[in-house]
N, C-alpha and C positions, 0 to 999 in steps of 0.2 A: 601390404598396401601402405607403407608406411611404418606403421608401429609393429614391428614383430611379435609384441606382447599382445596386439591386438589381435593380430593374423593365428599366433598359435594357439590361441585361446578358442576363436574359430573352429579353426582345425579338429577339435576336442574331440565335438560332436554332445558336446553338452547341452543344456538348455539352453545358450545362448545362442548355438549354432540355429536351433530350433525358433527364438525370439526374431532373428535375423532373417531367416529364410521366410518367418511368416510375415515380417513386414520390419524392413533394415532401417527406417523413420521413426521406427519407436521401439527400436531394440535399444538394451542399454549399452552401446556403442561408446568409442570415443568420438569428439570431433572430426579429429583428421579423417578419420574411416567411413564414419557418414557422409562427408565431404565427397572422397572416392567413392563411393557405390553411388551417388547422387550424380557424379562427374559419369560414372561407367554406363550410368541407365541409359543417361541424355545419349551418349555417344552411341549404345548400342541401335536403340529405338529410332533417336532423329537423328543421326551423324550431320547431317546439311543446317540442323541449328546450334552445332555447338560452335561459340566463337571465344575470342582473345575474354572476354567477363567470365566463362565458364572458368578455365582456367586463372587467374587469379583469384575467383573465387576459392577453386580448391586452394590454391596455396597461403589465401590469405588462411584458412585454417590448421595451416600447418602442415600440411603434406608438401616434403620437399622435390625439389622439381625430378630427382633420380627418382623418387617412387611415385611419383605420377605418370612420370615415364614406362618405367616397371609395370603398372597397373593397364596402359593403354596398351602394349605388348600382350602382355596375358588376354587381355578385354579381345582384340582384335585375332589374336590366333584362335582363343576359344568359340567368338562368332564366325570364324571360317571353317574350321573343322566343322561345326554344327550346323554349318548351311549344306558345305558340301555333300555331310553322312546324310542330308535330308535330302536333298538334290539326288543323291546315290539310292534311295532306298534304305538305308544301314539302318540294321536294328540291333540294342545292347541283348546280349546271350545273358540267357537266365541267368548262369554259372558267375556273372558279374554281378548280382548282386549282394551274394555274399565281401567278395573282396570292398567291394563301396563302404560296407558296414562297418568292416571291419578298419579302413583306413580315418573316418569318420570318428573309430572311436577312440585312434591313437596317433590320429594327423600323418601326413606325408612323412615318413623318416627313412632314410637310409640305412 
């Protein structure tokens, strides 16, 4: 979302993923990233109130317009898939939560 350094540090699965996940407002975050997750909430929860202010606010923080862009893509496929598995019934198979842990604890890599 921005800062790569910020995103793979994330990724870890460290305590910070942990500070983040329990409240992203008082994790020890950068700006720009607090910015986007702040930009991602509004969007995902109230999409009919984010306007032209939402965005120049993330960017006045630093988040340049490719990964605000970036971030709305991921924001938006993620709450589609999540409507429609819910919409569908879909439930995560036990067997997946090992691989979650495990990607958590050494980030997405190829």
């Amino acid at each position: 979302m921005g800062s790569h350094g910020a995103v793979a540090s994330v990724a870890l699965g460290d305590k910070l993923t942990q500070a983040v996940l329990a409240d992203w407002r008082t994790a020890p975050i950068n700006a720009r990233l607090r910015a986007t997750l702040g930009f991602l909430e509004k969007l995902a929860l109230t999409p009919a109130e984010i306007t032209s202010a939402d965005v120049v606010a993330t960017r006045d923080a630093g988040v340049s317009e490719h990964a605000l862009v970036d971030a709305i893509y991921v924001c938006a496929l993620f709450n589609l898939i999540d409507r429609v598995a819910d919409a569908l019934g879909f439930e995560i198979p036990p067997s997946f939560a090992g691989g979650a842990a495990a990607q958590l604890k050494r980030g997405y890599q190829m």
